[in-house]
C-alpha positions as CSV (number, residue, x, y, z in Angstrom):
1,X,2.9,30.6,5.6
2,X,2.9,27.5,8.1
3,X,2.2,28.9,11.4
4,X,2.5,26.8,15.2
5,X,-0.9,26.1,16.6
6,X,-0.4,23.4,19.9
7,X,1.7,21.3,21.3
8,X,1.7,17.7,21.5
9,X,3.6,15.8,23.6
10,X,3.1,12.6,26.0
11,X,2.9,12.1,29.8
12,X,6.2,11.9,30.8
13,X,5.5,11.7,34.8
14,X,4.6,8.1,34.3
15,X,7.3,6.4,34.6
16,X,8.7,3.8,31.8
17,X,10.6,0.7,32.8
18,X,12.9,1.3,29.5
19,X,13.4,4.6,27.3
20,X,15.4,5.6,24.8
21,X,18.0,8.1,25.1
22,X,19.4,9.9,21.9
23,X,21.0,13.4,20.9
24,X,18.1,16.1,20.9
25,X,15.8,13.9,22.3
26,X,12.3,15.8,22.7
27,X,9.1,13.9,22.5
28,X,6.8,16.7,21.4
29,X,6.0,18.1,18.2
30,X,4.6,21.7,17.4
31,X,1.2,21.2,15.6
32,X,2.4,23.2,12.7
33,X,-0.9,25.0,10.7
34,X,0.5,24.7,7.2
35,X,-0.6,26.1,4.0
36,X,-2.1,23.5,1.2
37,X,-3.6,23.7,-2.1
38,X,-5.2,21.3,-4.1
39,X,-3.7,20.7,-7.4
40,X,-5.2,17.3,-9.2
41,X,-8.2,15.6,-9.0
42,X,-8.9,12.2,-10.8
43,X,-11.8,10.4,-11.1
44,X,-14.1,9.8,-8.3
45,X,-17.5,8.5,-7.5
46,X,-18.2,9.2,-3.9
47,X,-18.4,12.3,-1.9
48,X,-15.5,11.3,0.4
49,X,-12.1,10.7,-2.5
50,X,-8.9,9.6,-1.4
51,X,-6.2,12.0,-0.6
52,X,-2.2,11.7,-1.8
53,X,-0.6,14.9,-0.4
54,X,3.0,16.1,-1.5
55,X,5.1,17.5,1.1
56,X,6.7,16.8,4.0
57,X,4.5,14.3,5.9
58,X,4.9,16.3,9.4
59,X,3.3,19.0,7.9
60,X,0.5,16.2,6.2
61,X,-0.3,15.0,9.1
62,X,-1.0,18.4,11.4
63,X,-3.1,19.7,7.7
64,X,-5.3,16.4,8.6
65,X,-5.4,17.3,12.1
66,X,-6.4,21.1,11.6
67,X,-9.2,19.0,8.7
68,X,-10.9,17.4,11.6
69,X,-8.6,14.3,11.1
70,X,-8.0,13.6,14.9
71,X,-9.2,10.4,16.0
72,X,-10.9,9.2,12.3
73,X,-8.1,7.0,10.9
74,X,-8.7,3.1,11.7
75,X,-5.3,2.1,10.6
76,X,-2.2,3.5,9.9
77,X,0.3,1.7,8.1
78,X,3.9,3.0,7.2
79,X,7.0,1.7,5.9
80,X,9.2,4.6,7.1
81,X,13.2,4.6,6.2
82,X,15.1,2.4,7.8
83,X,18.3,4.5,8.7
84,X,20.0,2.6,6.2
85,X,22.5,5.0,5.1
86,X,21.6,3.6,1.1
87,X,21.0,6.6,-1.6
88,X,18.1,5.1,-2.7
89,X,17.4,5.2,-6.8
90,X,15.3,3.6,-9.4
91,X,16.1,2.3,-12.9
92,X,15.3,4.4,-16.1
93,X,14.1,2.4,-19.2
94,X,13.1,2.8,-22.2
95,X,9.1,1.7,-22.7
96,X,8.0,-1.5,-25.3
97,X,9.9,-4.6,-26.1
98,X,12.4,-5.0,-24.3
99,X,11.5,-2.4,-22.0
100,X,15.9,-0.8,-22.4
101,X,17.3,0.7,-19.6
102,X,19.2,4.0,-20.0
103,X,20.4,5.2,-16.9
104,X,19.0,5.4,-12.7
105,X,17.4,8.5,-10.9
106,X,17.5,9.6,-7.6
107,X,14.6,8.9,-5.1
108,X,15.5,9.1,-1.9
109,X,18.3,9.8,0.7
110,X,18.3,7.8,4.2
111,X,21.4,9.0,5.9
112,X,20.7,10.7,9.2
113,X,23.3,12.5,11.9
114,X,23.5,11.3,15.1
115,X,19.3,11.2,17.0
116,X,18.3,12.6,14.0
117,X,16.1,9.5,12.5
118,X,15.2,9.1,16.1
119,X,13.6,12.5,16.5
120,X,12.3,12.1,13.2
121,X,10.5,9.4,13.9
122,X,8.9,10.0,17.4
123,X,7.8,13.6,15.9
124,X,5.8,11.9,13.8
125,X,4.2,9.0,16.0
126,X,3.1,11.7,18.7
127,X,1.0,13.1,15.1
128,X,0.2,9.8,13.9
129,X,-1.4,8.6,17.4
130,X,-3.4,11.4,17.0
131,X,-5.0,10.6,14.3
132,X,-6.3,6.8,15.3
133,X,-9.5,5.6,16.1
134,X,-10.3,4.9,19.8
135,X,-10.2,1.3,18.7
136,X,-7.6,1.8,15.9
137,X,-3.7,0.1,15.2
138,X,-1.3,1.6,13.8
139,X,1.6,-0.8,11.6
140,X,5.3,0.0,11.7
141,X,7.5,-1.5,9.1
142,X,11.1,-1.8,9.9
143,X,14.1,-4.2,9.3
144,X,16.8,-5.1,11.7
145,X,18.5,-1.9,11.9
146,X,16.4,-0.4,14.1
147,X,13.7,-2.4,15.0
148,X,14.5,-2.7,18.6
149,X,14.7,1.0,18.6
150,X,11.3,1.4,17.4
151,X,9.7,-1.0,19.7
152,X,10.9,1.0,22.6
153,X,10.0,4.3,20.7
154,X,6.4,3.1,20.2
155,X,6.3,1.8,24.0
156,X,7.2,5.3,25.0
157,X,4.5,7.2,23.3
158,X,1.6,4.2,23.1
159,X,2.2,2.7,26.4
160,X,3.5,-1.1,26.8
161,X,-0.2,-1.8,27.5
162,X,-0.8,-1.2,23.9
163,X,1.8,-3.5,21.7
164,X,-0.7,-6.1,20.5
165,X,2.6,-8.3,18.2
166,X,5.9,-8.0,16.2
167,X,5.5,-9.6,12.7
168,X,8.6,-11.2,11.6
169,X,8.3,-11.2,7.3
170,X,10.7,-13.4,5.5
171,X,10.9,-10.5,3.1
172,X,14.0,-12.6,0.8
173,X,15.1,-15.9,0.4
174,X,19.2,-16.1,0.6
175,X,20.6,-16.1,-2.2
176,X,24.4,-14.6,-4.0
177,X,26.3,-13.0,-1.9
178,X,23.8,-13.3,0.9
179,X,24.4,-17.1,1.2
180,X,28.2,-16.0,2.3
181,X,26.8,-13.7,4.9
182,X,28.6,-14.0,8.7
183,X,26.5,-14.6,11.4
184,X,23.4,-15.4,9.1
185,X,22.0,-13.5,6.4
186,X,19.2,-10.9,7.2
187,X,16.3,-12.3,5.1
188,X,13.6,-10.5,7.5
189,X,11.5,-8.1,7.9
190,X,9.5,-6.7,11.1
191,X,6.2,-5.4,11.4
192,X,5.3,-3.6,15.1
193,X,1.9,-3.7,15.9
194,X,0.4,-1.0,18.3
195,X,-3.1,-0.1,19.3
196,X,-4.4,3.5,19.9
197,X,-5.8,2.6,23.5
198,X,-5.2,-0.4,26.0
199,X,-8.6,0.6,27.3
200,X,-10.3,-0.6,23.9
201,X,-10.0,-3.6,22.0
202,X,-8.8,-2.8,18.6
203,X,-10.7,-3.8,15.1
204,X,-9.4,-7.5,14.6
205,X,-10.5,-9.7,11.7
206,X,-8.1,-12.9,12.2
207,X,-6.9,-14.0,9.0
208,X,-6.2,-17.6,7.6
209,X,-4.2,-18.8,5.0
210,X,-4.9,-21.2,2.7
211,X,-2.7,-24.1,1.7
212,X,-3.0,-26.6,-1.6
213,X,-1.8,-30.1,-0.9
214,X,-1.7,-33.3,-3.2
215,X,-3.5,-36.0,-2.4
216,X,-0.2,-37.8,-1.0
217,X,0.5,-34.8,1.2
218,X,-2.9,-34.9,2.2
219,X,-2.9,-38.9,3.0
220,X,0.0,-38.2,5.3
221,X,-1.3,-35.3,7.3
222,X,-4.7,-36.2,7.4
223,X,-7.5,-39.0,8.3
224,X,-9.7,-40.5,6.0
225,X,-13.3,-42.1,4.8
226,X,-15.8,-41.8,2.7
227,X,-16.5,-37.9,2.9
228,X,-12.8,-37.2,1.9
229,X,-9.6,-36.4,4.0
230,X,-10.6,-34.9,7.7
231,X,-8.8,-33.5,10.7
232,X,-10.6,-33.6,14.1
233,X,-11.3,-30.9,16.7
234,X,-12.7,-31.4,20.5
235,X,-16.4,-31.0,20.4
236,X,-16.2,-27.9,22.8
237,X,-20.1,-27.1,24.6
238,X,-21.8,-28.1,21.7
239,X,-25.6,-29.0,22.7
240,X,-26.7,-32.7,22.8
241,X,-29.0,-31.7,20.2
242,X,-26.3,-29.9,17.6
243,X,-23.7,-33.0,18.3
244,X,-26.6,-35.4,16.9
245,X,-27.1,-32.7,14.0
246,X,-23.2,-33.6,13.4
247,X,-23.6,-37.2,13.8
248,X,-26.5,-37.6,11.1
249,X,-24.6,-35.8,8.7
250,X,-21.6,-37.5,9.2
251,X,-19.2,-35.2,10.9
252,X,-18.7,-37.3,14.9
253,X,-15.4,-39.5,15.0
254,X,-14.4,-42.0,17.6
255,X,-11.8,-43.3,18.2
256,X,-9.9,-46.7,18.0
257,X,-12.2,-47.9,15.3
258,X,-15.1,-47.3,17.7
259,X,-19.2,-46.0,16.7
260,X,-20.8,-43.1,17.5
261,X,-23.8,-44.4,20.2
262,X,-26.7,-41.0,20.2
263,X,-28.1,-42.1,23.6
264,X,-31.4,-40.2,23.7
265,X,-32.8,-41.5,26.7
266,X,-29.1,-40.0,28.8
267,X,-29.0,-37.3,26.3
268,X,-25.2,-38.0,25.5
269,X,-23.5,-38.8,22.4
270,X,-20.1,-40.9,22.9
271,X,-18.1,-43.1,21.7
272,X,-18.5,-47.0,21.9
273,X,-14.7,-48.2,22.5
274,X,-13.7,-45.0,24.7
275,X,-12.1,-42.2,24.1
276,X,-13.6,-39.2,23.1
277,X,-15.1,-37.8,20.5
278,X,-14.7,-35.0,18.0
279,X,-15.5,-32.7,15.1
280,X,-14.9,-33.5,12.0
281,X,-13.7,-30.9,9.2
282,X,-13.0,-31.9,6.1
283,X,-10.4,-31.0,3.8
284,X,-12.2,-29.0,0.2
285,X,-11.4,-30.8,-2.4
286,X,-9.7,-28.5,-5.6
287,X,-10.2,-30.4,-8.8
288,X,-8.8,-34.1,-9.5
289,X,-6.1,-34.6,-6.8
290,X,-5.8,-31.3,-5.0
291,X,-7.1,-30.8,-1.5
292,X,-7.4,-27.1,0.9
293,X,-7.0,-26.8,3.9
294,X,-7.3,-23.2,6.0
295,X,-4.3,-22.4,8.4
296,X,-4.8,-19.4,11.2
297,X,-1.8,-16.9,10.8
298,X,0.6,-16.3,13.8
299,X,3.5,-13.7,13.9
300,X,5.8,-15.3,11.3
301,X,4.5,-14.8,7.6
302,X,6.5,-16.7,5.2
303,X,3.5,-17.6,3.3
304,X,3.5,-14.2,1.6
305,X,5.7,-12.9,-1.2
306,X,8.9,-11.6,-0.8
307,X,10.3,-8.1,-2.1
308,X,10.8,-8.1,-5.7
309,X,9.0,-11.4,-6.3
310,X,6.4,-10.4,-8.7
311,X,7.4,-9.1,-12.0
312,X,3.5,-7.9,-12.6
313,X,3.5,-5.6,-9.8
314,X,6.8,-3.8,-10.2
315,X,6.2,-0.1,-10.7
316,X,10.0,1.0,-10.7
317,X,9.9,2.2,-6.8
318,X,12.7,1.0,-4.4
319,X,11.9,-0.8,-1.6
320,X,8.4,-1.3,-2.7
321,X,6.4,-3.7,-0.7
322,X,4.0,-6.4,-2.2
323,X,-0.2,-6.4,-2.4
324,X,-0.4,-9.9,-0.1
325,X,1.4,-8.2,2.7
326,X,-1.0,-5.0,2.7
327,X,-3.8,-6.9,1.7
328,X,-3.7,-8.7,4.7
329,X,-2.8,-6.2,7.1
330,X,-5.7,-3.8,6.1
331,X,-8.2,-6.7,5.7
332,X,-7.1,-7.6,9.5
333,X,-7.3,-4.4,11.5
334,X,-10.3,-2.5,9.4
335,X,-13.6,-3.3,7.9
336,X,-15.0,-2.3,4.8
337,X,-15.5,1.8,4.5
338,X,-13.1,2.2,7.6
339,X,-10.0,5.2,6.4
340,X,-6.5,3.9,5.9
341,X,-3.1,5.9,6.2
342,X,0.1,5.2,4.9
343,X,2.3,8.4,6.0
344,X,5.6,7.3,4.0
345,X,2.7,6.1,0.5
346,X,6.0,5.5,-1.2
347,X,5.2,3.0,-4.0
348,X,1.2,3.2,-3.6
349,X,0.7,-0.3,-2.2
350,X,-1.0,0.7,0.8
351,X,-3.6,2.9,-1.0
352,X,-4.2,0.8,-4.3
353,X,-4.5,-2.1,-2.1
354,X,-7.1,0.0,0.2
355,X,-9.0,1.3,-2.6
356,X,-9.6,-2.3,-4.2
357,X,-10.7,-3.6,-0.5
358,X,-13.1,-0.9,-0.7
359,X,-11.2,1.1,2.1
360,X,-11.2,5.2,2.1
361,X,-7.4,6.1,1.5
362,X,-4.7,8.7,2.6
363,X,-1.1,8.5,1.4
364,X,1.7,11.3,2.2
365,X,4.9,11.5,0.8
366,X,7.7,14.3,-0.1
367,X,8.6,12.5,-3.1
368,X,6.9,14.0,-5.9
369,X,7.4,10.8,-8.3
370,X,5.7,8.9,-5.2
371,X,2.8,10.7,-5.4
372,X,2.2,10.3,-9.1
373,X,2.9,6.7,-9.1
374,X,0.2,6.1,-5.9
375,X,-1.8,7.4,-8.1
376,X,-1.3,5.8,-11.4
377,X,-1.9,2.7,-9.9
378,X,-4.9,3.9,-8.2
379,X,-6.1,4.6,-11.6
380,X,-5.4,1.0,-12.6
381,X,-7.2,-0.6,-10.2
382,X,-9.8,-2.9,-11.6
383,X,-12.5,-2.6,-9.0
384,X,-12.0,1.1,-8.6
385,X,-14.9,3.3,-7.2
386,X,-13.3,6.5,-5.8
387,X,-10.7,8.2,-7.4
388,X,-9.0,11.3,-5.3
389,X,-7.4,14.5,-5.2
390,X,-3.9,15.9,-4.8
391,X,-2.9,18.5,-2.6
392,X,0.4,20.6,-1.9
393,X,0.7,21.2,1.4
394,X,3.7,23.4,3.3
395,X,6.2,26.1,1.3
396,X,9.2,24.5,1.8
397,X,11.2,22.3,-1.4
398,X,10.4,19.2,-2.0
399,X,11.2,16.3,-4.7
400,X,10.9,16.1,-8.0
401,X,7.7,19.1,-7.8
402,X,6.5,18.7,-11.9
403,X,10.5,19.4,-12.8
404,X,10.4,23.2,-10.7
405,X,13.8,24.6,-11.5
406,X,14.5,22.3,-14.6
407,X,16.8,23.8,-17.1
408,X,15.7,21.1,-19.8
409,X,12.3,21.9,-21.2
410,X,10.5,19.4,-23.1
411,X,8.4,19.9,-26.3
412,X,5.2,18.5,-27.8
413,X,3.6,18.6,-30.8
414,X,-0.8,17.9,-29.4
415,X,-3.6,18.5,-31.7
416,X,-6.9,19.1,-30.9
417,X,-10.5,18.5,-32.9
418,X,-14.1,18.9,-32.0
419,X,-16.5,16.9,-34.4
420,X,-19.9,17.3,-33.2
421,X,-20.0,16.0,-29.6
422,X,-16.2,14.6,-29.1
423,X,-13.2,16.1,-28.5
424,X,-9.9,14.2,-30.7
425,X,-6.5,14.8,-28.7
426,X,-3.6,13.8,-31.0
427,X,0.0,13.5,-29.4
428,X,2.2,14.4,-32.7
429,X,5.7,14.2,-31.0
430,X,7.1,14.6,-27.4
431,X,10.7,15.4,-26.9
432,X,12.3,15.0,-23.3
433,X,16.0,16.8,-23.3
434,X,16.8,14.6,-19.8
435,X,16.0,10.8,-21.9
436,X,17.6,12.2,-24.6
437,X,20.8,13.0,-22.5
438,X,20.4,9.5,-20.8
439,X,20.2,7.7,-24.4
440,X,23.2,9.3,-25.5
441,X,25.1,8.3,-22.2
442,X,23.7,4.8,-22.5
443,X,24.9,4.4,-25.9
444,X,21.3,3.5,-27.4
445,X,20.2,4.1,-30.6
446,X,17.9,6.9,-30.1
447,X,14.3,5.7,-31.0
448,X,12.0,6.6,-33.5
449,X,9.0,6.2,-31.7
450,X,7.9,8.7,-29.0
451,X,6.0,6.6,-26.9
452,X,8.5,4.9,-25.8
453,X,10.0,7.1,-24.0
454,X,6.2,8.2,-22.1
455,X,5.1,6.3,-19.2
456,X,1.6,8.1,-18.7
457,X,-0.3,10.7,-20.8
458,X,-3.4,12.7,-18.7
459,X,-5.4,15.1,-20.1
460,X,-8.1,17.7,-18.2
461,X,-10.7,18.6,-21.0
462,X,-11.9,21.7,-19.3
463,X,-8.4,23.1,-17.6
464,X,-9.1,26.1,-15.2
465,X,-5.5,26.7,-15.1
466,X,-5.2,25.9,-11.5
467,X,-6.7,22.9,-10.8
468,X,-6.0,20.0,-13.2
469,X,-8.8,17.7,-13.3
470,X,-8.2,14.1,-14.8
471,X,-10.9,13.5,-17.9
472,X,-8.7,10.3,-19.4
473,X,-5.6,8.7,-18.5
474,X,-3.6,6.5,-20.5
475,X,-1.1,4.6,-17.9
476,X,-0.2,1.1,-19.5
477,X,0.3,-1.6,-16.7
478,X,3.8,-3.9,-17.7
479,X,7.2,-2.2,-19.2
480,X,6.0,-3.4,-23.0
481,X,2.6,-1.7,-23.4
482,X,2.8,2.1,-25.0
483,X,0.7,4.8,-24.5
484,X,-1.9,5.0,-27.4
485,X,-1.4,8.5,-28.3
486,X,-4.8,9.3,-30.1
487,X,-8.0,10.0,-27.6
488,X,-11.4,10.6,-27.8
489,X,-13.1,12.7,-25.3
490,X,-17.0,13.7,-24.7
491,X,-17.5,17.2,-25.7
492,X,-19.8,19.7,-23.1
493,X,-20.2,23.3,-24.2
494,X,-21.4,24.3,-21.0
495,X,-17.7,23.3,-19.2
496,X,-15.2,23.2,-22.2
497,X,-12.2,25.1,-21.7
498,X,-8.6,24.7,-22.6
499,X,-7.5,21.6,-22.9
500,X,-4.4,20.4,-21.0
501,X,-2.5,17.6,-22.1
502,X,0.4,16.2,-19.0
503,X,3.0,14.1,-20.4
504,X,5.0,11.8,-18.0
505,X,8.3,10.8,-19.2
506,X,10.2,7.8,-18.4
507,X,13.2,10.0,-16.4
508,X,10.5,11.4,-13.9
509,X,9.8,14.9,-15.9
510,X,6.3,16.2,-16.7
511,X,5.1,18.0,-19.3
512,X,2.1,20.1,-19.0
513,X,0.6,21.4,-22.6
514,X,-2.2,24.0,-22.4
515,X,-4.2,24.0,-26.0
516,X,-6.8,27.4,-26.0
517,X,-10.0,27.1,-27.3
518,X,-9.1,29.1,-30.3
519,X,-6.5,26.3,-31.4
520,X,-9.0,23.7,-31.3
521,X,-9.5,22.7,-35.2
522,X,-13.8,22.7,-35.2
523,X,-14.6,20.1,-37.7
């Protein structure tokens, strides 16, 4: 039962010099004290996992403040919906070569009535400041539909004292029907930046980007002797002592084809025609012909990829965003070890690309399929150390729940043998009634192989028939790769239990098989 516990709201006596007015306007939110229970765990190493909680991500984000959340999370990205009135849906395909697709499923709606997405969103800011570090940001992803609304939203509850920048990401490049757009084709998005306190400076690691030039681009932008292609900086308060440093090793330039005099006796270092000097830095030279030269970043970032630009990272999500833009918006505002928050974890960017930056995690989402896909890719990641868990948290309905309420029950065939000190799980056959049904309607040949029609297989060697922990997942990265099948698991006598098989189908569905200890096949 979710129960009220306080009220938070904002100081409303000082006055703003703009506001926002809307229908049902209210900025407070009832700190709700929901219910939660945990129901995964995957593999983790540390004593602090990640979390990915399902449910409504008001009630996420008061369960982290009754957990002793408050004031803990360095940076909280979201990508929130945009109020775009779009049904939003993925693509269903077939696995393997190929990679067929059948039919689309529903993810998410973003229609609103009228101060409804407002509400919705300052309700969850007031939680979301919260939760911040003293010194902590907070990200807001938006695009042009209501991106001044949410500047103003964010001035209300932060303060104007605390906007620190608006990123403007060129998140397409024009192209079909966009090139005959009136009055300019919207190719960008915007990123508001907002720090928890203007009485602190926020965590700020500046980044740079890096840009590859030719040797005839670098001939025309840059200077050049001996050492390589150069650009020159003021000398700033350097010490008469660190400028000769400089000058021996051959990094002081004067000008108009003048020497460097070291006076020693006037302890100055100047040049001989006039002018003044400068720093040398030179360019670092790639291979052959190719030259690098480091750029600092300002608010426009067309240097990263766009939506939908790299085939390698698609996961099937809409509107999912790319690992270059989190990666460096979490390497900017945190350090390593610092706790990331992506409220609306959508696709699992934000938390795969935390986890590989060795950043603690916490995604929320409503979306069921969300959830399972943050953590499949979680799973994936290379240099993972953590793992995490999933909780349930709140009573009401939510999306996509493990197919609650599904007429259509899938069947598999799983066998299971223990020689010696390994336990041998055998998929036989999987049947999904709802890719069957989308086959037919696509008019595809239905196919012979099973495995194409599983995106992920997870199996809990030791199922306590609440909690299922993760011993081995099989979640093949690309649309071609198939799921093996056939696994091979260590065997403990002291914690073997059922084993539960869950079998992720490509509609969305789940299948969870339970085989009892007295169906395992001893060998």
């Amino acid at each position: 039962m979710t129960t009220a516990q306080t009220t938070i709201e904002i100081d409303t006596e000082t006055p703003r010099e703009s506001v926002l007015q809307w229908p049902g306007k209210r900025l407070a939110v009832d700190r709700m004290r929901p219910n939660a229970q945990l129901v995964e765990c995957f593999p983790t190493a540390n004593d602090r996992p990640g979390l990915l909680l399902h449910g409504d991500n008001q009630e996420s984000l008061a369960w982290l403040l009754g957990q002793g959340y408050a004031g803990k999370v360095q940076l909280i990205y979201i990508d929130p919906p945009y109020d775009s009135g779009v049904a939003w849906t993925s693509r269903v395909r077939l696995r393997g070569e190929g990679a067929t697709v059948i039919g689309e499923r529903a993810e998410y709606a973003d229609a609103w009535p009228p101060g409804g997405y407002l509400q919705f969103m300052a309700e969850r800011l007031l939680l979301l400041r919260e939760l911040l570090t003293a010194n902590g940001t907070l990200w807001l992803h938006c695009d042009h539909r209501r991106q001044s609304h949410l500047h103003l939203l964010l001035e209300e509850i932060f303060g104007p004292e605390c906007f620190l920048n608006t990123i403007a990401w060129r998140s397409q490049t024009a192209r079909g029907a966009k090139v005959h757009a009136h009055y300019f084709p919207h190719s960008t998005h915007y990123i508001h930046i907002f720090r928890r306190s203007g009485e602190n400076d926020p965590v700020w690691n500046p980044p740079h980007r890096e840009i590859i030039l030719s040797e005839t681009e670098a001939a025309a932008q840059f200077m050049q002797d001996e050492g390589g292609f150069f650009r020159t900086s003021h000398p700033g308060s350097y010490s008469f002592e660190k400028l000769a440093e400089l000058h021996a090793a051959g990094r002081v330039y004067a000008p108009y084809s003048g020497e460097v005099i070291v006076d020693e006796t006037e302890r100055r270092v100047y040049a001989s025609n006039g002018g003044n000097i400068s720093i040398k830095y030179y360019l670092e030279k790639r291979g052959r012909s190719r030259f690098a030269v480091s750029r600092a970043v300002d608010n426009l970032w067309e240097d990263l990829p766009g939506l939908g630009t790299i085939p390698s990272e698609d996961v099937n999500y809409p509107t999912q965003k790319t690992t270059g833009l989190l990666r460096r918006i979490i390497e900017t505002g945190t350090n390593p070890g610092d706790l990331v928050l992506d409220a609306f974890v959508g696709s699992g960017t934000t938390v795969a690309v935390a986890e590989e930056l060795g950043r603690r995690w916490i995604g929320c989402d409503a979306n069921w399929r969300a959830v399972r896909t943050s953590e499949l890719r979680i799973v994936n990641c290379e240099l993972r150390v953590a793992g995490g868990e999933i909780w349930r948290v709140g009573d009401g309905e939510l999306t996509g729940w493990q197919d609650e309420g599904a007429t259509d029950v899938s069947e598999a065939r799983i066998v299971v043998r223990r020689r010696e000190d390994r336990l041998q799980v055998a998929i036989e056959s999987f049947d999904s009634p709802a890719v069957e049904r989308l086959v037919a309607q696509a008019g595809v040949q239905k196919p012979t192989d099973w495995r194409v029609t599983v995106q992920a297989v997870l199996i809990d060697p030791a199922y306590d028939g609440k909690v299922f922990r993760v011993g081995l997942v099989d979640a093949p990265k690309g649309k071609a790769a198939l799921v093996g099948g056939r696994y091979d698991l260590p065997f403990n006598d002291a914690t073997i239990g059922p084993v539960a098989v869950r079998l992720l189908d490509v509609a969305g569905g789940e299948l969870l098989v339970v085989v009892g200890a007295d169906a395992i096949i001893q060998e």
